[in-house]
C-alpha positions as CSV (number, residue, x, y, z in Angstrom):
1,X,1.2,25.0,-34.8
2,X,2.3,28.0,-32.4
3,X,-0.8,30.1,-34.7
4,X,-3.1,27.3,-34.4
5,X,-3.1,27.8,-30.1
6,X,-3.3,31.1,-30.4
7,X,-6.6,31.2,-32.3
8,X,-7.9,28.9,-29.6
9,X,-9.6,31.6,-27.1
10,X,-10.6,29.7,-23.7
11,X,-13.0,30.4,-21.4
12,X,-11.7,32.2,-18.1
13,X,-13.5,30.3,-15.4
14,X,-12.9,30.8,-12.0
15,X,-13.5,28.3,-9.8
16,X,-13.9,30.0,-6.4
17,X,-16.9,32.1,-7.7
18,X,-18.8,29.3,-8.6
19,X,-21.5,28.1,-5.9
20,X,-20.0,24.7,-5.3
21,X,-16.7,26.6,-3.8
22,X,-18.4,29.4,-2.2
23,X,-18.0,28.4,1.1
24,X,-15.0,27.5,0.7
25,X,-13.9,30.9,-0.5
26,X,-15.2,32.6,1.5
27,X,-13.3,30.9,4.7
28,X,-9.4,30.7,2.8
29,X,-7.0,32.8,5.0
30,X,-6.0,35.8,3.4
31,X,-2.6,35.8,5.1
32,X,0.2,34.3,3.2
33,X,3.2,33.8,4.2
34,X,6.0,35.9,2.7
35,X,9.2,34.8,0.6
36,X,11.6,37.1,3.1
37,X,10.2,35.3,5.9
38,X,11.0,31.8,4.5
39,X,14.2,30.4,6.6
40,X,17.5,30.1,4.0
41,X,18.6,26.6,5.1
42,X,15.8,24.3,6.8
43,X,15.6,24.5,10.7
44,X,13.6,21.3,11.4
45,X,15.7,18.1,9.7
46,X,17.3,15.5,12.8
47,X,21.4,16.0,12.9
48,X,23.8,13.8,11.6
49,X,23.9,12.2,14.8
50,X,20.0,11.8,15.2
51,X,20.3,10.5,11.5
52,X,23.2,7.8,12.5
53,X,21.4,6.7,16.2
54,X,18.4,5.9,14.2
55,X,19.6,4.4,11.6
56,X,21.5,1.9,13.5
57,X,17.9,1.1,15.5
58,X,16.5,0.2,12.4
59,X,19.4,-2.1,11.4
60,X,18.7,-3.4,14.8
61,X,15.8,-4.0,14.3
62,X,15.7,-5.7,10.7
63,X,18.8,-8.1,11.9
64,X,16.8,-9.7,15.3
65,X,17.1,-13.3,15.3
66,X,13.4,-14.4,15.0
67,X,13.4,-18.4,15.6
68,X,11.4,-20.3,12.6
69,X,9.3,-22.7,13.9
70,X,9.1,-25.6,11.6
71,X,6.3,-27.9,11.1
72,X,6.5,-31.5,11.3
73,X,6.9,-33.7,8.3
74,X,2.7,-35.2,7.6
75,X,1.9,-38.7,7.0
76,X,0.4,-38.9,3.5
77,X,-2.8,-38.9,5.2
78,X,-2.1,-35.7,7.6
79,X,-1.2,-33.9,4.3
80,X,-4.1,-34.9,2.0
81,X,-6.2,-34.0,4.7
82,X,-4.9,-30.7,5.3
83,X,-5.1,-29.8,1.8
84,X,-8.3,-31.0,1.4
85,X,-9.2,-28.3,4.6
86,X,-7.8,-25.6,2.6
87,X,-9.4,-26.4,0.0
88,X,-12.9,-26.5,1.6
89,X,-11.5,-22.6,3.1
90,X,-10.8,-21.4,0.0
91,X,-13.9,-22.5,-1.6
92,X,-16.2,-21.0,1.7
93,X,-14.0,-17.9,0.6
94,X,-14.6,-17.6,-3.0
95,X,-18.7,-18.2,-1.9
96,X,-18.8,-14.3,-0.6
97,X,-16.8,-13.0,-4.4
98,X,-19.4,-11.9,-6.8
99,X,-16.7,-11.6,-9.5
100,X,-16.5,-15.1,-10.0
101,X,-18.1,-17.0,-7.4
102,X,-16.8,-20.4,-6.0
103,X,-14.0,-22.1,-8.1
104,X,-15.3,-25.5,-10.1
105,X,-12.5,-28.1,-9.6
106,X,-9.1,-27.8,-8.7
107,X,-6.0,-29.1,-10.7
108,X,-4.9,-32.6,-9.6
109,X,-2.6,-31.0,-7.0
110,X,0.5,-33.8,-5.4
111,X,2.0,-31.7,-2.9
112,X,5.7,-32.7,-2.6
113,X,6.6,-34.7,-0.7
114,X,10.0,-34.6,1.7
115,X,11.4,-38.0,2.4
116,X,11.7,-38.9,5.7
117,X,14.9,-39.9,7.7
């Protein structure tokens, strides 16, 4: 197999002398920067205590209470009608998708129902 790729010859193409990347070429900066000059250990990561300070902001900020604002039970009626609203929205939606256009019929759907006290 090793025999087989080496009777393959390829093509050496370079692709900053074709005329698509001339431009391009022609502006790269020639200066590169050197290994020697690269710093041994990074210089520009946060402390430990940069690390810690904003680690515990973000916890902060994950565990605020956020009050949940619950909706009121619906009559029968209130919740037919709503669905029957989303419905109508979701069908005005699927109006504007030329994949598969509106949707024709919806399951029976019972939402379910939470007794009331």
């Amino acid at each position: 197999m090793v025999t087989a790729c080496q009777t393959v010859r390829m093509p050496k193409i370079d692709i900053l002398k074709s005329p698509e990347f001339s431009e391009d070429a022609a502006n790269i900066s020639k200066e590169f920067p050197r290994v020697k000059d690269a710093p041994t250990a990074p210089d520009d990561i946060r402390s430990a205590k940069q690390w810690d300070r904003d680690a515990r902001t973000m916890q902060a900020l994950r565990q605020k209470k956020r009050p949940v604002l619950a909706q009121q039970n619906l009559s029968e009626a209130e919740a037919d009608a709503e669905f029957e609203a989303l419905k109508a929205k979701a069908q005005a939606y699927k109006k504007d998708d030329p994949a598969s256009g509106p949707v024709e019929g919806f399951p029976d759907y019972k939402p379910r129902r939470i007794p009331r006290n």
